[in-house]
C-alpha positions in Angstrom: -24.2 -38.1 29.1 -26.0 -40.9 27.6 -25.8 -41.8 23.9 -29.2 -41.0 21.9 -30.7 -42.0 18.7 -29.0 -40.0 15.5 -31.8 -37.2 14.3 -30.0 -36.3 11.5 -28.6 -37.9 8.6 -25.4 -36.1 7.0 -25.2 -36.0 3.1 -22.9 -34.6 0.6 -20.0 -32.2 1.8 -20.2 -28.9 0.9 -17.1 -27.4 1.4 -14.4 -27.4 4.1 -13.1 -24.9 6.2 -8.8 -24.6 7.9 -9.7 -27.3 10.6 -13.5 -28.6 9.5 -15.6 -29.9 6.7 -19.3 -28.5 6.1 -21.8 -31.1 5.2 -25.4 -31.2 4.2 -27.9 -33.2 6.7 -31.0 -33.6 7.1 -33.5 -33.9 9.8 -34.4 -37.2 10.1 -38.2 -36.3 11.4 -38.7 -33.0 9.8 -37.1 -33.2 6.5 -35.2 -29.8 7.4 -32.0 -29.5 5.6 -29.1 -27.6 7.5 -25.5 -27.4 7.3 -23.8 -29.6 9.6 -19.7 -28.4 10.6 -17.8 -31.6 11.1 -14.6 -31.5 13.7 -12.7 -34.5 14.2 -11.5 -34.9 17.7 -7.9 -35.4 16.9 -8.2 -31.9 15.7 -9.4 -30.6 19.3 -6.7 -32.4 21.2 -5.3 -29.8 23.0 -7.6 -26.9 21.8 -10.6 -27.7 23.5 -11.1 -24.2 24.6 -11.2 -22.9 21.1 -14.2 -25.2 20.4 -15.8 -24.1 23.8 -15.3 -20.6 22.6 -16.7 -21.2 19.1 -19.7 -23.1 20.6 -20.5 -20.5 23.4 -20.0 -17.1 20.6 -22.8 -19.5 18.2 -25.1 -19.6 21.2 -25.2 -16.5 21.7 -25.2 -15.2 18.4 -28.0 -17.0 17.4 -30.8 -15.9 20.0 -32.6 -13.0 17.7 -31.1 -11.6 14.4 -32.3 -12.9 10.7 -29.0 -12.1 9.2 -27.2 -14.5 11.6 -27.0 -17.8 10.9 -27.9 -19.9 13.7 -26.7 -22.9 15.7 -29.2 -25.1 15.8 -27.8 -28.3 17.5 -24.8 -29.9 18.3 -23.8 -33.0 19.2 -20.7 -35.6 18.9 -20.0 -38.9 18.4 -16.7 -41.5 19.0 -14.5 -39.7 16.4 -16.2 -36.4 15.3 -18.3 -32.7 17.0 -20.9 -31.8 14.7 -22.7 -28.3 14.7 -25.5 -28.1 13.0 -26.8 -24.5 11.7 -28.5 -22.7 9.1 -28.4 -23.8 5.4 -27.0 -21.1 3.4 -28.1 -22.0 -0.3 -27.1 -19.0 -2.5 -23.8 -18.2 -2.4 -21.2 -16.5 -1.6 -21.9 -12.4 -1.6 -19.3 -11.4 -4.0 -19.8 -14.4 -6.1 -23.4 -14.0 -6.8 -23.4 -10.2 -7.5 -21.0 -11.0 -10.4 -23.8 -13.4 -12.0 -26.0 -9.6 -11.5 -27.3 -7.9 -14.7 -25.8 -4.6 -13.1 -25.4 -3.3 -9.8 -25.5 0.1 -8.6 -24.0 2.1 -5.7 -27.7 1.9 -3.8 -27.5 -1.9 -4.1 -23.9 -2.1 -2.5 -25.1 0.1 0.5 -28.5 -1.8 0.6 -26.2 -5.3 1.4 -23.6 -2.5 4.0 -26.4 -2.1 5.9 -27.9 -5.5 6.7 -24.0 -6.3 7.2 -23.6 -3.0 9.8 -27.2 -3.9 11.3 -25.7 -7.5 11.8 -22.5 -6.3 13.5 -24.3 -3.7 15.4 -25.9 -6.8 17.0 -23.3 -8.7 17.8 -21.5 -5.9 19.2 -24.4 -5.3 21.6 -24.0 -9.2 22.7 -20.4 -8.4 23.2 -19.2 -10.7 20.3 -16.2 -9.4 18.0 -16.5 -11.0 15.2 -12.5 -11.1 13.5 -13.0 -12.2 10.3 -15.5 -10.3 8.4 -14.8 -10.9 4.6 -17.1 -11.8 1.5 -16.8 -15.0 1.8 -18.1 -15.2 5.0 -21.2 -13.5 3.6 -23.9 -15.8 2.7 -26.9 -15.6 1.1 -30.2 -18.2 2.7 -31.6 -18.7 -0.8 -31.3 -17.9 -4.3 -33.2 -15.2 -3.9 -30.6 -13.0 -3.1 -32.0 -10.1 -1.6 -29.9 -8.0 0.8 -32.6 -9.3 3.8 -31.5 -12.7 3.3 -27.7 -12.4 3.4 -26.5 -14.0 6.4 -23.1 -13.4 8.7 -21.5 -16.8 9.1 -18.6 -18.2 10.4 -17.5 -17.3 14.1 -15.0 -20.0 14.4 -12.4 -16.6 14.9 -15.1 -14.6 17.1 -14.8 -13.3 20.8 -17.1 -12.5 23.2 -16.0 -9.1 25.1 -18.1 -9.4 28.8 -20.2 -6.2 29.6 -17.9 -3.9 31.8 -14.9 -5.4 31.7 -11.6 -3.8 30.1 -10.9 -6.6 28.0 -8.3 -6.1 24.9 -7.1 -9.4 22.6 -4.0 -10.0 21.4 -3.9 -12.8 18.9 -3.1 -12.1 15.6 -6.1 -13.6 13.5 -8.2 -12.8 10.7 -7.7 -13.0 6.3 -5.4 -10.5 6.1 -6.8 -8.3 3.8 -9.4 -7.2 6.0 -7.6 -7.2 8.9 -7.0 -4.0 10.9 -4.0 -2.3 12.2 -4.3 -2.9 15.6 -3.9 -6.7 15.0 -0.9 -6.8 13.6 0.4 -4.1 16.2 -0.4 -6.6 18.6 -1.4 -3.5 21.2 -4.9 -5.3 21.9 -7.9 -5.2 19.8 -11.9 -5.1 19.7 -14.7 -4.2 18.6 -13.1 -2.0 15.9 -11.7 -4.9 13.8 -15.2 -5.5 12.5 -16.1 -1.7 11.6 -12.2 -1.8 9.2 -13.3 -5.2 7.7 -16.8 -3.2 6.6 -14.8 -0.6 5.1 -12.7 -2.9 3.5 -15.7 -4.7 2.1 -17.2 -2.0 1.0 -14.3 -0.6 -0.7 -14.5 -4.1 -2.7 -18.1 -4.2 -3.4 -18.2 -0.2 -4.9 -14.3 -1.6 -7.0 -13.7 -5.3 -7.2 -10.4 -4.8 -5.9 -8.9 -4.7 -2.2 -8.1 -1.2 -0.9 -4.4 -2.3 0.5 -3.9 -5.3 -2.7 -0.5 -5.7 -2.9 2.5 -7.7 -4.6 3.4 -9.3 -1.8 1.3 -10.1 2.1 4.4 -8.5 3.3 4.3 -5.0 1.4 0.2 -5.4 2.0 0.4 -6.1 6.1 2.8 -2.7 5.3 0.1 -0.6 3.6 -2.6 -1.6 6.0 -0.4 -0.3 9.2 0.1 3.4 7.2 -3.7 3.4 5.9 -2.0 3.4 2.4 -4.8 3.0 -0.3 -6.1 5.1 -2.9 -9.4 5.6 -4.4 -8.0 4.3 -8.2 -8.0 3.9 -10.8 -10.0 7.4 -11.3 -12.4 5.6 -14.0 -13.8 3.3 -11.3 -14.3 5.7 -8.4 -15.6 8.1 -10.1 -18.7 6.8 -10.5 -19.0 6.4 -7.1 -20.0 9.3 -4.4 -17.8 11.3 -2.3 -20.3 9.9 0.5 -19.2 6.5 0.3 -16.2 7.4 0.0 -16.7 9.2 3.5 -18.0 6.1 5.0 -14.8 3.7 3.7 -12.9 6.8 5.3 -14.3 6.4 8.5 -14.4 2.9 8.9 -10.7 2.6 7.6 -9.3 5.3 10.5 -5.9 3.2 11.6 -6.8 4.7 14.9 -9.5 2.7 16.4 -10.3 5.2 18.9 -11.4 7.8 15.6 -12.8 5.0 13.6 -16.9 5.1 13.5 -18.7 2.9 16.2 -21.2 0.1 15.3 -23.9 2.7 15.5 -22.3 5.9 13.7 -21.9 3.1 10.3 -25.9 2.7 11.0 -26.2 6.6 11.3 -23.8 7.3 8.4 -25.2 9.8 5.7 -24.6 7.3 3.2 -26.4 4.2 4.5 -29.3 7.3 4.9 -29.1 7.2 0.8 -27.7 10.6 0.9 -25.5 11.2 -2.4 -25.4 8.1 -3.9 -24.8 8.5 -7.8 -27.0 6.1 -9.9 -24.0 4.6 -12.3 -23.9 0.7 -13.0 -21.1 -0.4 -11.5 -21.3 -4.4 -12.4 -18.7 -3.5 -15.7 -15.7 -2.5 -13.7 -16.7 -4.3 -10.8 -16.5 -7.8 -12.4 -13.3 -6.4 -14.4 -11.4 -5.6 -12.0 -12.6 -9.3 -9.8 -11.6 -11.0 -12.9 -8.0 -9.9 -12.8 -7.6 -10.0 -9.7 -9.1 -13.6 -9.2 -5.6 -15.4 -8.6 -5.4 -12.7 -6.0 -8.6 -14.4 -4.3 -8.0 -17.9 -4.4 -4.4 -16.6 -2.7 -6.0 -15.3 0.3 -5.4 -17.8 3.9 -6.5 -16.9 6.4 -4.0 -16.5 9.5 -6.8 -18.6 11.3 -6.1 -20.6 14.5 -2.4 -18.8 15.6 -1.4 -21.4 18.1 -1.7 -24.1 15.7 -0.1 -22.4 13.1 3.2 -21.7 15.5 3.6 -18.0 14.5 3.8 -16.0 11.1 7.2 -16.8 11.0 7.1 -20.4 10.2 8.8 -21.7 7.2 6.9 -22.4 4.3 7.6 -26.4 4.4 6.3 -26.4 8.0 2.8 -24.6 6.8 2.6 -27.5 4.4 2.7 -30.0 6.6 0.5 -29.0 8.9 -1.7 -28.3 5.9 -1.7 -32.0 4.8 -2.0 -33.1 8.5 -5.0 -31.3 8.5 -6.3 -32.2 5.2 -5.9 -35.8 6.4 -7.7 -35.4 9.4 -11.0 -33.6 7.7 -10.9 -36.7 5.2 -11.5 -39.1 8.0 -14.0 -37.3 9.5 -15.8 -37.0 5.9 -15.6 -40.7 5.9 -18.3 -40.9 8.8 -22.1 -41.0 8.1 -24.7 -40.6 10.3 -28.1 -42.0 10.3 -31.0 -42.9 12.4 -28.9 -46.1 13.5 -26.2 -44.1 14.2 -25.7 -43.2 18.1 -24.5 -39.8 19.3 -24.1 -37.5 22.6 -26.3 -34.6 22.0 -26.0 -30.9 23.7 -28.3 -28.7 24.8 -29.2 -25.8 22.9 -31.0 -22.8 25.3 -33.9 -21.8 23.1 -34.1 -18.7 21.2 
């Protein structure tokens, strides 16, 4: 391939991810700003089909959903892979409905929906998502509405081929939302995604995690019985026994019970049946508050060949944390312009 002209020029970073930065660029002709995911190529050594993976689920997630953000380009240069996708300037879900004046049972199952409506769709593409979670949840613009959240991040994903028998193995995900199955290691699919919606919703009606526990071990212990509680009693019971119903379902440990893709859509609840009209923003941000350290404690058990296996001492995560670290630095370091010079990739239009 030949080298082309830079259109974009990279900006700021905006965050960083277990094995990539996220910075801001800019279309060079348009003005457009996007996010741009920054890879250094020392990180791909070895793991080339994970980025082939990554770029191939993107594709394909990105030909006809609004709550989906997109991959818009990519391209690479000597040192680094850039993908260049939507520009998510909002927030985070669970972030910005604590900066809400209330919020109401109705307003969590208005945001379940667009998020089942979303999964629903990649389902029907055969993508598995892997790691649904609230962080993951985006919002396009400060305007916040449920219509402009956006499912992000498919660095974890799968795609499942129509009419094939295909089960996966690899033990990946945050582990919060993770379901059963994955760390039974007896193959997994499509049902991952419906438990992380449970799980979410359980945390959006709360502010805590259904299976929150002292210790990842004791919590990797309640997810595999189904152990949690709708407690304390002064939280739930401002909620419904609908939506209670719907976290039931999603939250079956046996995949083959749990709802579909399509029951969630069909679900009473999401139909506004028996919502109760109590603001649940008071005990909702309490309970987040407390539980904040819990947060910023979730890792995700991303990228399991990497990472060696669960069972890795704590001063070998470390390392491989600051090797990491080092390696998203340099590829910070390198900014892009129109005199810059880059390979660019195709992009099969929507």
């Amino acid at each position: 391939m030949t080298l082309q002209q830079c259109q974009y020029k990279t900006g700021e970073v905006l965050g960083s991810g277990s094995y990539s930065s996220v910075k801001l660029a800019v279309h060079i002709k348009t003005g457009e700003k996007y996010a741009v995911k920054v890879i250094n190529k020392k990180m791909m050594e070895g793991r080339e089909d994970l980025i082939r993976n990554e770029i191939a689920v993107l594709k394909r997630a990105s030909t006809g959903h609004h709550n989906i953000v997109r991959l818009i380009d990519y391209f690479e240069t000597m040192n680094n892979l850039y993908l260049v996708m939507d520009l998510c300037t909002g927030g985070e879900l669970f972030d910005e409905i604590c900066q809400r004046g209330h919020f109401f049972e109705k307003d969590a199952k208005d945001i379940i929906a667009v998020i089942a409506d979303s999964v629903s769709y990649l389902h029907s593409t055969g993508i598995v998502h892997r790691d649904l979670k609230p962080e993951n949840l985006l919002f396009r613009n400060d305007k916040a509405t449920p219509n402009d959240l956006c499912v992000a991040d498919f660095g974890l994903s799968k795609i499942i081929e129509s009419g094939k028998f295909t089960q996966l193995y690899q033990i990946c995900g945050t582990v919060g939302y993770m379901a059963p199955e994955v760390f039974m290691r007896v193959g997994h699919g499509f049902p991952v995604d419906i438990w992380a919606i449970g799980v979410i919703t359980f945390f959006l009606l709360s502010g805590t995690t259904p299976f929150d526990r002292g210790n990842q071990k004791e919590e990797i212990n309640a997810i595999l019985d189904g152990n949690y509680k709708f407690e304390p009693a002064e939280y739930w019971n401002a909620v419904s026994e609908t939506a209670k119903d719907f976290i039931k379902g999603c939250m079956n440990t046996d995949p083959a019970k749990r709802l579909t893709a399509k029951q969630v859509l069909e679900h009473p609840w999401l139909k506004g049946l028996g919502e109760k009209d109590e603001d649940l923003l008071p005990n909702v941000r309490r309970a987040f508050d407390a539980k904040r350290s819990f947060r910023a404690a979730v890792r995700s058990v991303q990228w399991i060949n990497r990472l060696r296996s669960l069972d890795s001492s704590e001063e070998e995560k470390e390392e491989y944390r600051q090797q990491v670290f080092a390696l998203q630095q340099e590829a910070e370091k390198e900014v892009l312009g129109p005199e810059s010079e880059v390979t660019m990739h195709a992009i099969p239009p929507n």
